[in-house]
C-alpha positions in Angstrom: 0.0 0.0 0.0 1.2 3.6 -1.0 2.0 5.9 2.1 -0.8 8.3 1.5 -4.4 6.8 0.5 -6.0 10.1 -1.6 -9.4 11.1 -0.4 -11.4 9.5 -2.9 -10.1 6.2 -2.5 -11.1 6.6 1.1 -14.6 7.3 -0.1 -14.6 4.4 -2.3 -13.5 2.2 0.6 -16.0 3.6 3.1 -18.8 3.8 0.8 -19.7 7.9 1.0 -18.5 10.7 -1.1 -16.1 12.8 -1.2 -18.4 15.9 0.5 -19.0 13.6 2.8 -15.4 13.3 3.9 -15.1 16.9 3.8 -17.9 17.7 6.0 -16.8 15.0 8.4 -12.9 16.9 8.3 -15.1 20.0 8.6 -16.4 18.7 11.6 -13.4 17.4 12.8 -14.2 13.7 12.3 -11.1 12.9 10.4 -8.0 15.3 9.6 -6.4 14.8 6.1 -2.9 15.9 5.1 -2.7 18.2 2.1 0.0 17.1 -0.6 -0.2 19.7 -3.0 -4.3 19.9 -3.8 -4.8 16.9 -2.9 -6.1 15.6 0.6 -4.8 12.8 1.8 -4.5 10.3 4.6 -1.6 8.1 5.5 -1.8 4.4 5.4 -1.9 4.0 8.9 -5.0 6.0 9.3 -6.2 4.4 6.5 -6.6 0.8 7.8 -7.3 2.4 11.3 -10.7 3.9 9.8 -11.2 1.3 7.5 -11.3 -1.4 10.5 -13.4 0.7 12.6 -16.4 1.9 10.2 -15.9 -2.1 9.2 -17.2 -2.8 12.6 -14.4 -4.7 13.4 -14.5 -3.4 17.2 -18.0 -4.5 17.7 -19.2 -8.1 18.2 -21.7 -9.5 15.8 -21.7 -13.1 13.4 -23.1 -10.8 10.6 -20.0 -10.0 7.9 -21.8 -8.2 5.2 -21.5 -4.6 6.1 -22.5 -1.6 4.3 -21.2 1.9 4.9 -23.5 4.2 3.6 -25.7 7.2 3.9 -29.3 7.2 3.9 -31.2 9.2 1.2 -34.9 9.0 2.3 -36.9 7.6 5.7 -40.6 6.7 4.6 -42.7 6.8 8.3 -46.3 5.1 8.6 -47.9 4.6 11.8 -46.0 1.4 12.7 -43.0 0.7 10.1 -40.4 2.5 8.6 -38.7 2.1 5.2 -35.2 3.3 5.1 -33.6 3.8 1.9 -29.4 4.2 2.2 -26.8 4.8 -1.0 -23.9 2.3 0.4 -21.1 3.4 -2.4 -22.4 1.7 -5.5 -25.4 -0.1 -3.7 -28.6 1.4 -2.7 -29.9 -0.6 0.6 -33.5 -0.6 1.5 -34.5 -2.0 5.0 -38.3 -2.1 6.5 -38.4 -1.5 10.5 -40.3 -0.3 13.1 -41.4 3.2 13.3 -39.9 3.2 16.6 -36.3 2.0 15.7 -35.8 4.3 12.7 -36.8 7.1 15.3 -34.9 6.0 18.2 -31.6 5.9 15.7 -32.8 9.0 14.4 -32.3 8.6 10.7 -33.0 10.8 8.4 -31.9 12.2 4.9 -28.1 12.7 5.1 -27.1 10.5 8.4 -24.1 8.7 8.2 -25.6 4.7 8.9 -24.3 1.2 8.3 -26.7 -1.6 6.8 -25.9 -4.9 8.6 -27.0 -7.9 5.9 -27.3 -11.2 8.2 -29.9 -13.7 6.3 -30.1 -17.2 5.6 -31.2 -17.5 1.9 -31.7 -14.3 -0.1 -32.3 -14.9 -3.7 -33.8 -12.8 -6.9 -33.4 -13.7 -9.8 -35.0 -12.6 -13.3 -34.2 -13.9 -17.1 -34.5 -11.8 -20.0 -38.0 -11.7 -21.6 -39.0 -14.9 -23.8 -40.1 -13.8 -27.1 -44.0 -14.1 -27.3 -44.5 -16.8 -30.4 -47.8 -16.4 -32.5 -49.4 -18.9 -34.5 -51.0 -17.3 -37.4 
């Protein structure tokens, strides 16, 4: 690994954007290095905040970890649907009312979905072409 990991290869590895990053320096959350105009962090703090939005210092069996933000909180009387933008990966996860309001999300709150599930499949096929007998 290079010394310095630029900033939007930490937002690739974390899963936000780059404003993201900034606002978090901004609010002194992280602190890049400038080299030249470019921000950057070393290596060091690179795996450090890599291994802790990873999870790695809680306890859990689940492994598939998102880092994300989420884009929009859908409230009914009793559920919640919580949409995130995890890098590449939009996450949608249905909850209680209740636990979207007691983690208070909202649009624009750093969050990390948690995948733990025994047998998730979708699958589709391309269309079949409709035959007609004339």
């Amino acid at each position: 690994m290079a010394d310095y990991v630029r900033i939007g290869e930490v937002a690739t590895a974390l899963g936000v954007s780059v404003d993201t990053l900034r606002r978090w320096e901004a609010e002194g959350r992280i602190e890049f290095e400038r080299r030249g105009n470019q921000r950057v962090l070393s290596s060091d703090q690179f795996k450090r905040l890599v291994a802790t939005s990873n999870g790695s210092e809680r306890s859990s069996s689940a492994r598939n970890r998102f880092a994300g933000v989420v884009v929009s909180v859908i409230r009914d009387g009793v559920m919640a649907q919580v949409e995130m933008q995890c890098g590449d990966y939009r996450v949608v996860s249905l909850m209680s009312r209740e636990a979207a309001d007691d983690l208070g999300l909202e649009p624009g709150v750093a969050a990390t979905a948690v995948v733990k599930s025994t047998n998730v499949v979708v699958e589709t096929e391309p269309p079949r072409p409709i035959r007609r007998r004339s």
